[in-house]
C-alpha positions as CSV (number, residue, x, y, z in Angstrom):
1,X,-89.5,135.8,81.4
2,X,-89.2,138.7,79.4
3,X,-91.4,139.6,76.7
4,X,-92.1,142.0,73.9
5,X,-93.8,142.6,70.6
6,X,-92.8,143.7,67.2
7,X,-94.6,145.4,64.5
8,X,-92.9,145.0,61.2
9,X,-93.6,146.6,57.6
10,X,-91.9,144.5,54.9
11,X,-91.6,144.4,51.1
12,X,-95.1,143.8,49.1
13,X,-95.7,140.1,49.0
14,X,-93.2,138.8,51.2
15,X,-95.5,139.0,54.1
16,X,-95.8,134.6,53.9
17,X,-92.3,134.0,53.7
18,X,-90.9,136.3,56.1
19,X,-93.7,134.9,59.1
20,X,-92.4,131.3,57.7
21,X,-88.6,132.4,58.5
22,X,-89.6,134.3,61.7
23,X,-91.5,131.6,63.2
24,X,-88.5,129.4,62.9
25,X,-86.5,132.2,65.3
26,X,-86.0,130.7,69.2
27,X,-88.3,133.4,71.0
28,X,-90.9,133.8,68.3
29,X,-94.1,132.4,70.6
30,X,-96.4,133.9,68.0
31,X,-95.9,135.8,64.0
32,X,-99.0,137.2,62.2
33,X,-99.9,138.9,59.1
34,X,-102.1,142.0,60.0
35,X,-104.0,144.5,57.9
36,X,-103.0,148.3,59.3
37,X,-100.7,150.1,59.4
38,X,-98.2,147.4,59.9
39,X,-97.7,143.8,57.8
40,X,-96.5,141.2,60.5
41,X,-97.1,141.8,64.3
42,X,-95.2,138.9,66.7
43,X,-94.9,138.1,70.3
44,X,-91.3,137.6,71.6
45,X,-90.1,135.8,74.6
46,X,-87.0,135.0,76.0
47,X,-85.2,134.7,79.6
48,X,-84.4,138.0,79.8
49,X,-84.0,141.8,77.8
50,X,-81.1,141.6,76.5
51,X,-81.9,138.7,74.6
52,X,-85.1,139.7,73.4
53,X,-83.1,143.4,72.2
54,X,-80.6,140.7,70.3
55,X,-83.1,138.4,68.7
56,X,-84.7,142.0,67.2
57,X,-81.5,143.9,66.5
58,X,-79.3,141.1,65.5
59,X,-81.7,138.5,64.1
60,X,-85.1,140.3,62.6
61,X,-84.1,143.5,61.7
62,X,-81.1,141.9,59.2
63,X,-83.8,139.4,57.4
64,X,-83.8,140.7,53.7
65,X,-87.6,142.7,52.7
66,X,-88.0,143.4,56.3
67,X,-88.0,147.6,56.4
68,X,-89.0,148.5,59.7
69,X,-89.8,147.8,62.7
70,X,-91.0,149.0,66.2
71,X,-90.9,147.1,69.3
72,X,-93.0,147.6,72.5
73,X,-91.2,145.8,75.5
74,X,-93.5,144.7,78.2
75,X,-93.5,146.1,81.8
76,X,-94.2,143.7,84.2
77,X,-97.5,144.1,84.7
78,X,-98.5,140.7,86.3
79,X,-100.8,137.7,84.9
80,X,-104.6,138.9,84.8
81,X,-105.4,136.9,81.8
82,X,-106.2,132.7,82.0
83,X,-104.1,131.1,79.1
84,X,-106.6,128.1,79.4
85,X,-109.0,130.2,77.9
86,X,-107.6,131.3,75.1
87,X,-106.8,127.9,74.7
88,X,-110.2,126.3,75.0
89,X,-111.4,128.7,72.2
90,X,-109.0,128.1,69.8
91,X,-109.4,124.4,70.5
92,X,-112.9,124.1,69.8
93,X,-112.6,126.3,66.6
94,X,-114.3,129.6,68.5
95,X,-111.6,132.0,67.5
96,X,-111.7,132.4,63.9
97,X,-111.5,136.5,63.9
98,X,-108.3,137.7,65.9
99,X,-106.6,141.1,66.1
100,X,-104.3,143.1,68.3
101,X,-105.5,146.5,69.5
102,X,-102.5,149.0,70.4
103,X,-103.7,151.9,72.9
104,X,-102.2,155.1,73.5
105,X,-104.3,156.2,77.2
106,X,-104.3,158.7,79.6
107,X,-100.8,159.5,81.4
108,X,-100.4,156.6,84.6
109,X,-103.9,154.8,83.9
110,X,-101.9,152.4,81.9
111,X,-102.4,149.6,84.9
112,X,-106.0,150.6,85.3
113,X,-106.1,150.2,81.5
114,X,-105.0,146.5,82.0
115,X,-107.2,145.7,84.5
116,X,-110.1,147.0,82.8
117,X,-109.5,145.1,79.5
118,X,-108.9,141.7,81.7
119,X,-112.8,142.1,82.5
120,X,-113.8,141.7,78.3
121,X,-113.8,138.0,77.6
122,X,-113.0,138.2,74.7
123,X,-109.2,140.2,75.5
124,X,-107.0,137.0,75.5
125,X,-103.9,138.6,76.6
126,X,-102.5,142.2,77.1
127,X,-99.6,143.8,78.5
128,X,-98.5,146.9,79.3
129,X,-95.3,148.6,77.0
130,X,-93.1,150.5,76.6
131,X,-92.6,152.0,73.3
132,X,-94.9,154.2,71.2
133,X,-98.3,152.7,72.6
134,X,-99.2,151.9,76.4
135,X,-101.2,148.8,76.3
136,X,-101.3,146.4,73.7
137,X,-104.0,143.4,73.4
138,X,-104.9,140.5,71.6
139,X,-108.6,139.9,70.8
140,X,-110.2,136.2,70.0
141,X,-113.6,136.2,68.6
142,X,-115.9,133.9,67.2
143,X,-116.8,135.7,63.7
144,X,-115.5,139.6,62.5
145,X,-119.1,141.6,63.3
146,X,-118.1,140.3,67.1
147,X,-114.6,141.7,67.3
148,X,-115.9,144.9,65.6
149,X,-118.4,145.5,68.8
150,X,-115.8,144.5,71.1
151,X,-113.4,147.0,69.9
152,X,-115.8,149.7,69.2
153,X,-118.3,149.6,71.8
154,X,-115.3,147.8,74.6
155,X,-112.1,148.6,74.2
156,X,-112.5,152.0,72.9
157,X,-115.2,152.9,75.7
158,X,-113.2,152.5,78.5
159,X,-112.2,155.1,80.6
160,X,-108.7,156.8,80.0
161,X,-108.3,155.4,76.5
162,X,-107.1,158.7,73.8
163,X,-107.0,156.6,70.7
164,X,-106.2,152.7,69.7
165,X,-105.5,150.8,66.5
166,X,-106.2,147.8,65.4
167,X,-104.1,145.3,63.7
168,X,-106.6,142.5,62.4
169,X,-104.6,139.3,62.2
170,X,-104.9,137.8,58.3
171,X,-105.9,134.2,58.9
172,X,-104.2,132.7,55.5
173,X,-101.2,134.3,57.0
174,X,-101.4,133.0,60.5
């Protein structure tokens, strides 16, 4: 299964709408209003590349207030993260502060990277990409003071890492 992610910036209040339509795409498993540099984040996936690069070209990228976007296609990087987890926590209402965390690290460490971030708890998922970043992950916390430590005093104390940025999911938004 292929998968990818794409950071969108969109018109000024369209932010509810456009997740709405985008969440109605086949191949939309996830669509989130962020606060950073970008509006709406999403996971993609489909059976294979090709569709995924037509579902963004073809499909997203011609929805009206959407200006930009930039995708990060994931390498296959193999499963180091439980899904039953993240399950459980959202389930039981534990995972109330979310974000994604983009990282840029240190040339071939990107695996390492990965494999690192699968021993934090609270990294639900991550993949390495390919694109303008080298890892991406999503954190699940329990309140915000908790995914601040985890991203300042984890994620960005981890060997390798240059710089990250954080997309903080907007709950209201999804």
């Amino acid at each position: 299964m292929a998968k990818a992610y794409v950071m969108i910036n969109c018109e000024l209040g369209s932010e509810k709408e456009i997740i709405a339509s985008l969440r109605k795409i086949v191949g939309v498993k996830e669509a989130h209003g962020t606060l950073g540099l970008y509006d709406i984040v999403i996971q993609l996936e489909s059976p294979t590349e090709q569709n995924i690069q037509e579902i963004v070209t073809k499909v997203i990228r011609k929805m009206p207030k959407i200006h930009s976007t930039v995708t990060l296609t994931r390498s296959e990087s193999g499963e180091l993260f439980q899904a039953s987890e993240k399950l459980i926590g959202m389930m039981l209402g534990q995972n109330k502060a979310q974000a994604y965390v983009v990282i840029h690290c240190d040339k071939g460490e990107e695996f390492p990277t990965l494999k690192n971030l699968s021993h934090i708890s609270e990294v639900k998922e991550a993949d390495v990409v390919f694109g303008f970043y080298d890892v991406i992950c999503k954190i699940e916390t329990s309140n915000n003071k908790t995914l601040e430590n985890i991203i300042t005093k984890g994620i960005r104390k981890l060997p390798h890492i240059k710089t990250s940025m954080t997309l903080n999911i907007i709950n209201e938004q999804g």
